[in-house]
C-alpha positions in Angstrom: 10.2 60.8 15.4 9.5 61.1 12.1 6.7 63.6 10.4 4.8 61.1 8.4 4.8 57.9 11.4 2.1 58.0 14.2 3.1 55.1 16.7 0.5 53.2 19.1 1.1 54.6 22.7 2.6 51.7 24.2 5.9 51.3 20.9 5.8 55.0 21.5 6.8 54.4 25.2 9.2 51.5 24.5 11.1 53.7 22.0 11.8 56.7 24.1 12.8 54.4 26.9 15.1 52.7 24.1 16.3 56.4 23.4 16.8 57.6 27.1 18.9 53.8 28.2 21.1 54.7 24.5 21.6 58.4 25.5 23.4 57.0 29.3 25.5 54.0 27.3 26.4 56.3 24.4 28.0 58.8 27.1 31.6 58.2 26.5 31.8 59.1 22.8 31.1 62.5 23.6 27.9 64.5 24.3 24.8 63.3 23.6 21.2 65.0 22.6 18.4 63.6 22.6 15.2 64.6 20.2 12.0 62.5 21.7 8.7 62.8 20.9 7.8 66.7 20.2 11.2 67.9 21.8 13.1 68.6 18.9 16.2 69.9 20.4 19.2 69.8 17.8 18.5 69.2 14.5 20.6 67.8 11.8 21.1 69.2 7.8 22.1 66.9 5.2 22.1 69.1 2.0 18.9 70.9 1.8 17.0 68.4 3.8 16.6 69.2 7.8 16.1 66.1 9.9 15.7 65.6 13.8 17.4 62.3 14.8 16.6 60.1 17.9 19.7 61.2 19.1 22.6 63.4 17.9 26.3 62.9 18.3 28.8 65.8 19.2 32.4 66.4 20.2 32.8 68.1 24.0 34.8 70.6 23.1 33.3 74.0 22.3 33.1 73.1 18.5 30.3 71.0 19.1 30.9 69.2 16.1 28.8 66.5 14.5 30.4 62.7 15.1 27.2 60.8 14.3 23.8 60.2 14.4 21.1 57.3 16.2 17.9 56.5 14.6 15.4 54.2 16.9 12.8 52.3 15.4 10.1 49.9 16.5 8.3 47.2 14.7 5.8 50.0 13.5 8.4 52.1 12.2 10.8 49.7 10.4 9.0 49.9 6.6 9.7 51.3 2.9 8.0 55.1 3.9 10.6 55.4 7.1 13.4 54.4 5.1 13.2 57.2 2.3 12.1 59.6 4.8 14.7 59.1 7.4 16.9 56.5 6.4 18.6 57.4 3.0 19.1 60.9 4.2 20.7 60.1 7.2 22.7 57.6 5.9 24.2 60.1 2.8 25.5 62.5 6.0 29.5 62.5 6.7 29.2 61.4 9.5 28.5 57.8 10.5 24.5 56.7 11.2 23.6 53.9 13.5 20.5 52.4 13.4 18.3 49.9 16.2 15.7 47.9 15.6 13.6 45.1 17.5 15.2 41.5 17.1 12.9 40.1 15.1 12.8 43.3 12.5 16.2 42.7 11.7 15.9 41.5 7.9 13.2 43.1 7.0 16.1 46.8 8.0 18.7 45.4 6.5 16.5 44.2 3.4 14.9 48.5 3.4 18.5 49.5 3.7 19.9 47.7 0.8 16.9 48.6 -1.7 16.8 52.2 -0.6 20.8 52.4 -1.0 20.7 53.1 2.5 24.7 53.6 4.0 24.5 52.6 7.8 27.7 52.1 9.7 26.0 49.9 12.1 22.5 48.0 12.9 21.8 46.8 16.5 19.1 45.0 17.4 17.6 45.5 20.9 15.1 43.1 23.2 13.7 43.1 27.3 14.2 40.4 29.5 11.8 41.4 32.1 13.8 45.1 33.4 16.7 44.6 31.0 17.0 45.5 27.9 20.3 43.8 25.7 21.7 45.2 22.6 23.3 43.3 19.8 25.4 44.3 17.0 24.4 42.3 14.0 25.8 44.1 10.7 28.9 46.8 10.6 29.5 48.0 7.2 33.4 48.0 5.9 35.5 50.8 6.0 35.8 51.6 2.1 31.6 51.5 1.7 31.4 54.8 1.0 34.3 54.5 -2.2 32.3 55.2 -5.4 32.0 51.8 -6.7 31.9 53.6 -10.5 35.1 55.1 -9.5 37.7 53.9 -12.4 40.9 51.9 -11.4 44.0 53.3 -12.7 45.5 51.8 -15.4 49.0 49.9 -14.7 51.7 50.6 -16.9 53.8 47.8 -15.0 55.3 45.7 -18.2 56.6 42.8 -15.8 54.9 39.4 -16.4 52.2 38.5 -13.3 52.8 35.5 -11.0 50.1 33.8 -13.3 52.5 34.2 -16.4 55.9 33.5 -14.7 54.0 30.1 -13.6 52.7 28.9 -17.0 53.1 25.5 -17.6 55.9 24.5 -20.0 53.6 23.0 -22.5 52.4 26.5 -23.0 56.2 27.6 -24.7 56.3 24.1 -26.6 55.8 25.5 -29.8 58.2 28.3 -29.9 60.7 26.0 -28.4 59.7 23.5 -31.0 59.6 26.1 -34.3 63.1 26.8 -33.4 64.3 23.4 -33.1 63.2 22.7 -36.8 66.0 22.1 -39.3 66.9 24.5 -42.2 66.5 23.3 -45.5 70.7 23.4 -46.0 71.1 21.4 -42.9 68.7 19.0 -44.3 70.6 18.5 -47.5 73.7 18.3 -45.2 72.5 15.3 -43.0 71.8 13.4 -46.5 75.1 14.4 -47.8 76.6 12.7 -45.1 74.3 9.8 -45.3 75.3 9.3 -48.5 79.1 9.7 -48.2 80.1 6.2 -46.9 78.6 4.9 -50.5 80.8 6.8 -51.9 83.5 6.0 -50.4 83.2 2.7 -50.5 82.7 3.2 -54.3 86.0 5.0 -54.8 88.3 2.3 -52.6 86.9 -0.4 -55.0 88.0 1.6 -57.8 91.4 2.3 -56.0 91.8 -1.5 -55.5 90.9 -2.4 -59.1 93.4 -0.2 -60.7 96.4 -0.9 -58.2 96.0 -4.6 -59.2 99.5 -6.4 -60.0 99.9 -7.1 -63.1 99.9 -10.7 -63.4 97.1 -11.0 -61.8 95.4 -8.5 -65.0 97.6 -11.1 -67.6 95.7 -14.0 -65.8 92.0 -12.5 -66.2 92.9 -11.6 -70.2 93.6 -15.1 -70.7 90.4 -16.0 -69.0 88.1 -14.7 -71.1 90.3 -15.7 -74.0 
């Protein structure tokens, strides 16, 4: 329990029952301690900062090593003090930190968790139906949450187009394609050389004719315009 939270008798009850039923289902990923109420059995240092989780996980071998920690909370306990006392603490550890709340306190953890920066692996939410008590997972953070989002990417030096460029749409090289296709100045004067060279030719057979003419037929136009 934390230092600065004082609980009403009967949430104080609920959550070391919550503690003690999570200590028995939490058996098969390794050992289990519990620290409830003023037993404060095993604590837990993150940095320079000692805490005293609801319950402590540990490998079963002799190395006893940490694996990850359980913090209970009741309706009471699920506010802004709690959350920078316990919470961000807890959650900055290397190992991953679990946190349960009563159903109906579910938004207002996750809402705490986000503001105070809070990194929790996962959020259950517990409720009793008469002697049972039913947990629920409701939020499991991704693998990579604990990446540094200010961590640069690495630049590429890959020079090959992307699928985006290799799939531009033809209009998008129309005006290369299109400055290229344009006609030189010399092939201009070209096309109107050759525009002009049937006049010509036509020009010089006339000429041709005129001169190969017999010559009576010269004789008879003198004595016309005689």
């Amino acid at each position: 329990m934390s230092p600065i939270l004082v609980r009403p008798v009967r949430e104080q009850l609920e959550h070391d029952r919550i503690i003690r039923l999570l200590q028995v289902r939490l058996k098969r990923k390794g050992d289990i301690v519990a620290n409830i109420g003023e037993s404060q059995t095993l604590p837990v240092r993150v940095g320079q900062v000692q805490l005293f989780p609801d319950l402590v996980l540990t490998t079963a071998d002799r190395s006893r090593k940490l694996t990850g920690t359980v913090e209970v909370e009741t309706a009471e306990s699920v506010n802004h003090l709690e959350a920078m006392a316990q919470w961000a603490h807890l959650g900055r550890a290397k190992v991953p930190f679990h946190l349960y709340v009563p159903v109906g306190s579910f938004e207002i953890a996750r809402r705490l968790a986000s503001e105070n920066h809070v990194n929790v692996a996962e959020i259950w939410t517990y409720h009793s139906l008469g002697d049972q008590t039913r947990f629920t997972l409701v939020h499991r953070s991704s693998p990579d949450t604990k990446r540094t989002p200010a961590e640069p990417r690495r630049a590429s030096t890959d020079t090959k187009r992307t699928p985006a460029e290799a799939h531009r749409p033809a209009a998008a090289a129309a005006p290369r394609v299109a400055k290229r296709a344009t006609p030189r100045p010399a092939a201009k004067r070209t096309a109107a050389a050759r525009k002009a060279a049937p006049a010509a030719r036509r020009k010089a057979a006339a000429r041709t004719s005129r001169s190969a003419a017999p010559p009576a037929a010269k004789a008879g136009r003198t004595q016309r315009r005689k």
